[in-house]
C-alpha positions, 0 to 999 in steps of 0.5 A, a space after each residue: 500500500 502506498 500513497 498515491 500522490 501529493 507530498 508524499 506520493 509513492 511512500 510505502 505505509 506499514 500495515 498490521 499482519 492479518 486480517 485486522 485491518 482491509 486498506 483500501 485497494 490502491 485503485 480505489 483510493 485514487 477513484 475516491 480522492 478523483 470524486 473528493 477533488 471534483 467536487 471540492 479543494 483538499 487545500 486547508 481542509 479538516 479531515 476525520 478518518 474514523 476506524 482509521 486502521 493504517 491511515 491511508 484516507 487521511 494520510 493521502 489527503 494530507 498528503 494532497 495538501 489538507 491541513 489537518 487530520 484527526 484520526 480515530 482506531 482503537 485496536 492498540 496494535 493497530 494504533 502502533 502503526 498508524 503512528 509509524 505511519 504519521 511518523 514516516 510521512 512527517 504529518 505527525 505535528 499535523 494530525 491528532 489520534 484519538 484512541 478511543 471508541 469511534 462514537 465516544 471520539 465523535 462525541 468528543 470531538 463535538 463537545 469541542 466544537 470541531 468541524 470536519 470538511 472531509 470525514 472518512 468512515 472505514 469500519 469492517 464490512 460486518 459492524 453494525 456501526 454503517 448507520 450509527 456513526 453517519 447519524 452521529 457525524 451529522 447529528 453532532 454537527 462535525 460535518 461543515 456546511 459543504 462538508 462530505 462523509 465516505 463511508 466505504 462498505 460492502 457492495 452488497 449492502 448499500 447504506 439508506 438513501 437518508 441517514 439522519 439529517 445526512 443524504 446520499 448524493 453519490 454511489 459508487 462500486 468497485 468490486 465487492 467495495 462500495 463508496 457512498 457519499 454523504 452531504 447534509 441535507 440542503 448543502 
């Protein structure tokens, strides 16, 4: 796995051994950051990548010039290199981790007022999180106005056309993978 353009383009990032974590596919990530720059500039942008495993979203968006990530995981040996990660690719003084539960991170991340233009959700394909978390992100408000939350899942299972006060607005599949993109109603 590696980091497909930007800053840091072609560096390698670690992974855990097993099945732990499911990186998403390489073509994948480059359709998904083509779709991102089509509809909106990375340059400055907030970025929240929840279930972050090996950071590869947040990394190549910081990588193609977002200003911040936040990044949430937290299965602890995962953590360890998601860490190496953010050290490998010098975006450590530009990101934050939070090893917690991903809804008691959002939670805390409202509380602080926070607001996020991009937000990734990368959860496995079995948690029964695909439409608590989405609910969260738009019901805390951490999305900004013009904000968009992907959440990456099993094809065969495609989220809700409306998922609290967030909408579906774009679909895409790869393979067994599905990209589904979420904007607050009205944006």
């Amino acid at each position: 796995m590696r980091v497909i353009a930007g800053s840091v383009r072609g560096m390698r990032l670690a992974a855990p051994r097993g099945m732990q974590t499911r990186p998403t596919a390489d073509r994948v990530r480059e359709a998904l950051f083509s779709i991102i720059t089509s509809r909106r500039e990375l340059g400055q942008a907030q970025v929240l990548d929840i279930c972050a495993g090996t950071g590869s979203l947040g990394i190549e968006a910081l990588s193609r010039g977002a200003g911040f990530g936040c990044f949430v995981e937290q299965e602890r040996r995962v953590l360890v290199v998601l860490e190496k990660n953010l050290e490998a690719t010098g975006f450590t003084a530009k990101s934050q981790i939070l090893a917690v539960d991903c809804l008691k991170a959002l939670r805390l991340l409202a509380a602080q007022g926070r607001r996020f233009d991009v937000v990734f959700f990368d959860p496995p394909y079995a948690s029964a999180l695909y439409t608590t978390v989405p609910e969260a992100v738009g019901g805390l408000s951490l999305l900004a106005d013009d904000g968009l939350l992907i959440v990456e899942c099993a094809a065969r299972n495609p989220l809700p056309e409306r998922v609290g006060t967030l909408i579906r607005v774009d679909r895409r599949v790869y393979g067994d993978t599905a990209l589904e993109f979420l904007t607050l109603e009205g944006a």
